[in-house]
N, C-alpha and C positions, 0 to 999 in steps of 0.2 A: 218639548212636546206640547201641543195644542192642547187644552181641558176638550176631555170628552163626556158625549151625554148621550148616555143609554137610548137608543133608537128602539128595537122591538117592534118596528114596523114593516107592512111587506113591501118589498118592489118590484118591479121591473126590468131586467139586466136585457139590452139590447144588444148583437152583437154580430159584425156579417151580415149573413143573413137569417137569423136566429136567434130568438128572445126565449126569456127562463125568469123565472122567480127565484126571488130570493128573500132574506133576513135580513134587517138593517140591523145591526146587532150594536153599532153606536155610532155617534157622529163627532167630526169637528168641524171648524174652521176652513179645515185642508182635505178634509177626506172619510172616507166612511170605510168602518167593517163590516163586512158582508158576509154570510154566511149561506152558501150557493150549491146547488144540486150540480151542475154543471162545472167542470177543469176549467181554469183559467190560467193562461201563461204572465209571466212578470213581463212587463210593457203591453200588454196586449188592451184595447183601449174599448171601453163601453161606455153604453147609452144609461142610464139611470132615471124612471120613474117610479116615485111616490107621492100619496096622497099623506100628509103631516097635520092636517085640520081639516073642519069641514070646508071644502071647495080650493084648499089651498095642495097645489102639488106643485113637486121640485121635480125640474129637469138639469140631470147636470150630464155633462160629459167624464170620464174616468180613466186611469191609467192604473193597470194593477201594478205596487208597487212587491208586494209579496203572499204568497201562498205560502198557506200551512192546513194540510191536507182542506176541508170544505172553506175553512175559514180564509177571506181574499179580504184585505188591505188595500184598499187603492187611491189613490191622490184625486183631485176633481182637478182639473187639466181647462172645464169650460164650464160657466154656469149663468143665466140670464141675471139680470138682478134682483127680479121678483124672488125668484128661488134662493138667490144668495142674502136675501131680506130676511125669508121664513127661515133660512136657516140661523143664520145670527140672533133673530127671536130666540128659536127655539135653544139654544145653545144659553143668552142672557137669563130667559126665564127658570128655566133648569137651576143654574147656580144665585140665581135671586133666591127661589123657593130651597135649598139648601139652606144659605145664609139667613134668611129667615127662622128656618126649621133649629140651625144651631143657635139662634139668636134667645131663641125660645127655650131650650133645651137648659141652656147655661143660666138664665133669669130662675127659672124654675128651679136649681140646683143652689144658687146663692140665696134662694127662700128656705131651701131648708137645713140648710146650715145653723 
């Protein structure tokens, strides 16, 4: 399983002909959960935009891989490379600032020893 990084941001679900907002509720590598007003069926295939920085937005293409009542799962199937850049940022940055955060955490702890 990919490392995932808490998204919280809004999107865009394209689909047919019918778009709906949604929750990015976290990301990887391979795929994003989503958390969606709208039923989605398992293979059923969406459009995805968000804005992730200022001026920076991801478009990818999507395949749900599983529903669990609001909550959709789905693979990214296509994605430009710019967006596929932001996202490996954003995914890198994520577990740098962890790693940092425990770096810190553990120094602080053999001081007061």
């Amino acid at each position: 399983r990919d490392p995932r990084v808490p998204g919280f941001r809004r999107g865009l679900l394209e689909y047919d002909d019918f778009s709906s907002a949604c929750l990015i509720e976290n990301v990887s590598a391979r795929g994003f959960r989503l958390e969606c007003l709208d039923e989605f069926l398992i293979g059923q295939r969406l459009r995805l935009t968000s804005t992730f920085g200022p001026g920076e937005t991801i478009r990818c293409e999507l395949e749900v891989r599983h529903v669990e009542g609001s909550s959709v799962g789905a693979a990214i199937v296509g994605m430009d490379a710019r967006s596929a850049r932001l996202c490996r940022e954003l995914i890198e940055e994520h577990y740098a600032l962890l790693l940092r955060q425990r770096t810190v955490r553990r120094t602080r702890a053999s001081m007061t020893v």
